[in-house]
C-alpha positions as YAML, in Angstrom:
chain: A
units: angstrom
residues:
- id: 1
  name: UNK
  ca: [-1.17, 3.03, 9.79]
- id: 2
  name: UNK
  ca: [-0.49, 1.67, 5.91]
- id: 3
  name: UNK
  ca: [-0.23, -1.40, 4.70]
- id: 4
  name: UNK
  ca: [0.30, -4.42, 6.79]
- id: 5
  name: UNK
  ca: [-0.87, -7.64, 4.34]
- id: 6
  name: UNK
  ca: [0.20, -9.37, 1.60]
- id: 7
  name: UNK
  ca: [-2.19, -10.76, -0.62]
- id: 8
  name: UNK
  ca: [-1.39, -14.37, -1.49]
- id: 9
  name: UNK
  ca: [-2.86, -16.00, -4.79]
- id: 10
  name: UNK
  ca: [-1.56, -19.34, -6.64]
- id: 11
  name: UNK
  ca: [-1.22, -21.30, -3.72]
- id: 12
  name: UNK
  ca: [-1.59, -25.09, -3.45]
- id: 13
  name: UNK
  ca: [-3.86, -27.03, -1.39]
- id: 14
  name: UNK
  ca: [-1.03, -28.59, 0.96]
- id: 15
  name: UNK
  ca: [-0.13, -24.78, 2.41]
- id: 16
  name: UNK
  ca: [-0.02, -23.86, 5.90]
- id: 17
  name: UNK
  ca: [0.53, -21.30, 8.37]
- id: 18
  name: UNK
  ca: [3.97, -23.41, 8.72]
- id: 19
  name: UNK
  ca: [4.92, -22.85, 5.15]
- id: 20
  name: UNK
  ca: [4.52, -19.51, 5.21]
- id: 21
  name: UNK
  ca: [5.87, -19.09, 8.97]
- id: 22
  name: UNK
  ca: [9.02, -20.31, 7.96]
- id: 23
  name: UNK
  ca: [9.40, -18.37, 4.66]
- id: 24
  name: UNK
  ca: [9.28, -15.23, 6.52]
- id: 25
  name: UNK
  ca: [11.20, -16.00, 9.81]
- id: 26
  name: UNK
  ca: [14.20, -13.74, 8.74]
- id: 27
  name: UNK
  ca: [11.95, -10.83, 9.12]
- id: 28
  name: UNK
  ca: [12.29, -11.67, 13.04]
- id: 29
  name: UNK
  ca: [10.17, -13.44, 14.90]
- id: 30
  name: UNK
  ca: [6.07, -11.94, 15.80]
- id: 31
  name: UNK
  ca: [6.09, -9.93, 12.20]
- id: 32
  name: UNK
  ca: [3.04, -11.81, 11.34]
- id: 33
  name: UNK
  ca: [0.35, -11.22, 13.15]
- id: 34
  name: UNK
  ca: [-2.07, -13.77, 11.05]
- id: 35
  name: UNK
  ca: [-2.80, -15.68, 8.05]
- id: 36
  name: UNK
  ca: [-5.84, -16.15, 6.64]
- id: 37
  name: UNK
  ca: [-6.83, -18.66, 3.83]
- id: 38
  name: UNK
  ca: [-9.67, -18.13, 2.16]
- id: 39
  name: UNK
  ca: [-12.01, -21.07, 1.40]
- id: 40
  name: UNK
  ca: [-15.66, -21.35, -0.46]
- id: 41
  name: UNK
  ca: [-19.04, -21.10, 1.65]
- id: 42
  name: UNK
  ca: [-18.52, -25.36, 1.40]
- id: 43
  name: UNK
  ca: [-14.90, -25.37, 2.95]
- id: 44
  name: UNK
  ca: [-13.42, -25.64, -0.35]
- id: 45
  name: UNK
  ca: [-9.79, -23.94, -0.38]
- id: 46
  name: UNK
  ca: [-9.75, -21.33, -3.11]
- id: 47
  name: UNK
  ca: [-5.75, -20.90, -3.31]
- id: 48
  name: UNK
  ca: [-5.44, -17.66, -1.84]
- id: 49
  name: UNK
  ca: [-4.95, -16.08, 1.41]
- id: 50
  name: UNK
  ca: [-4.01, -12.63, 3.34]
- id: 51
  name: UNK
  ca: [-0.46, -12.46, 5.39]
- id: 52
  name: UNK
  ca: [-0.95, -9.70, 8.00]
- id: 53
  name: UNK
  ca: [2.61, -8.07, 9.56]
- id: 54
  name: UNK
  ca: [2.91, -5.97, 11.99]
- id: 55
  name: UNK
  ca: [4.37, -2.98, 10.15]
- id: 56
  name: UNK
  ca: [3.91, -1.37, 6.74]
- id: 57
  name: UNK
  ca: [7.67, -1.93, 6.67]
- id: 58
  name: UNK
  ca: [7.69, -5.15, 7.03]
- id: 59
  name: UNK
  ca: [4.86, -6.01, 4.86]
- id: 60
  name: UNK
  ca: [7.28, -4.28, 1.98]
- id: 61
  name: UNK
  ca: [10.41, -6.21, 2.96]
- id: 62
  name: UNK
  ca: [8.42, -9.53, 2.58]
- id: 63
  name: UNK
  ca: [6.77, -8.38, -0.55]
- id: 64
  name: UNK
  ca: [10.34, -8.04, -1.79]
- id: 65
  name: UNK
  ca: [11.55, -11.55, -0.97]
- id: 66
  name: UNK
  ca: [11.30, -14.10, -3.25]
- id: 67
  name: UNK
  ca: [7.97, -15.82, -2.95]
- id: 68
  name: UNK
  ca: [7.65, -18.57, -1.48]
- id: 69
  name: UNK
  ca: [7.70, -22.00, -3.25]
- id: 70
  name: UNK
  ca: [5.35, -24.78, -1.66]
- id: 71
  name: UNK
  ca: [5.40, -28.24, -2.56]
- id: 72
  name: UNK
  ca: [7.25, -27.14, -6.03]
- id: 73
  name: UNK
  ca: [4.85, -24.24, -7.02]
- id: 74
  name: UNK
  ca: [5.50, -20.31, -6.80]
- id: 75
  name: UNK
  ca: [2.68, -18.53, -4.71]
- id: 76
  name: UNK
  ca: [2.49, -15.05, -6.16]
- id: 77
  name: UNK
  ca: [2.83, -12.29, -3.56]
- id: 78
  name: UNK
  ca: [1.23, -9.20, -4.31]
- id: 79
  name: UNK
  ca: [1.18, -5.93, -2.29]
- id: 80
  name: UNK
  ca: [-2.53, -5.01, -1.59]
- id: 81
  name: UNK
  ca: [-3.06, -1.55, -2.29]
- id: 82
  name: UNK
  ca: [-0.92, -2.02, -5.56]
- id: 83
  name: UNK
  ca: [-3.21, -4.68, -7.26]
- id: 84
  name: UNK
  ca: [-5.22, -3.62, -9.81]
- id: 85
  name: UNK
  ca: [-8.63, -2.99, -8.10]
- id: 86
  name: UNK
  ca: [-10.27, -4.88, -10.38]
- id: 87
  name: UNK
  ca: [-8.81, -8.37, -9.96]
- id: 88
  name: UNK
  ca: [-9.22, -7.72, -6.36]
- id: 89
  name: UNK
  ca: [-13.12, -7.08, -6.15]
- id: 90
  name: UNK
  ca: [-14.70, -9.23, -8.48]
- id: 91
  name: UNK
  ca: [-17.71, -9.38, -6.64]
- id: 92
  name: UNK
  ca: [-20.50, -7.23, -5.70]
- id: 93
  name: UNK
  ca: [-21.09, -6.67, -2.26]
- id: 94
  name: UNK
  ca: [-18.47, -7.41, -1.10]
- id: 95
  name: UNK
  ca: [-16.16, -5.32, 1.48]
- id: 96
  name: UNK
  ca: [-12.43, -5.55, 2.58]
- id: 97
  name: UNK
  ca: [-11.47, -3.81, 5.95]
- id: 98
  name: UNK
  ca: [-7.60, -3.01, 6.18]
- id: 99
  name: UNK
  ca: [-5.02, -1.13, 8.93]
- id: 100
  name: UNK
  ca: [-7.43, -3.36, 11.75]
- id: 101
  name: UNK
  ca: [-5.46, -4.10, 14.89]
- id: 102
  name: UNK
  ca: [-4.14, -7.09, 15.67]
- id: 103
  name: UNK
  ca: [-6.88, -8.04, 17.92]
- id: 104
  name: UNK
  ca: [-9.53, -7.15, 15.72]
- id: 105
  name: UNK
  ca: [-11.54, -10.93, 15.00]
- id: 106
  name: UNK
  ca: [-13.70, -12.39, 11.98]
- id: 107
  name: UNK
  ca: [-16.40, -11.36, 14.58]
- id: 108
  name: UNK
  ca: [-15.83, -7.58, 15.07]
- id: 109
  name: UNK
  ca: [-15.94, -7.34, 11.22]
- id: 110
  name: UNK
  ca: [-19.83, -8.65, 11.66]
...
């Protein structure tokens, strides 16, 4: 168990999974084992999404790259249980669940 995402804020509204596929892909290939953008209760992208790996290790060897650059702006990478825990739960009632397996869905989390 550990740490196995990447917390991605700062990042523009043409991203993909592509973009950030390809930033990655010398890690090897299947390190990620999903992305996940997070968007308003409209659909409205908020800039910021969760890059899950399959190992704390590698989750630490991306977070050491440089970040990646999309479209000509930096997204900022940060390490999840390093943030501040204040800039990370700004809202009440609200939960994060972390070290799930790779199989575990949006649903299981319901």
């Amino acid at each position: 168990s550990g740490l196995v995402e990447i917390f991605l804020r700062g990042c523009p509204d043409g991203i993909t999974n592509t973009h950030i596929n390809e930033h990655y892909a010398c890690l090897g290939e299947n390190t990620i084992t999903r992305i996940k953008w997070m968007k308003t209760k409209d659909g409205q992208f908020k800039g910021l999404g969760y890059v899950q790996f399959i190992s704390e290790d590698l989750a630490r060897k991306a977070a050491r790259m440089a970040e990646p650059t999309v479209n000509g702006i930096c997204v900022k990478q940060v390490i999840l249980n390093e943030a501040p825990k204040e800039k990370l739960r700004k809202k009440k009632n609200a939960m994060s669940i972390f070290g799930c397996p790779p199989s575990c869905t949006d649903e299981h989390a319901k």
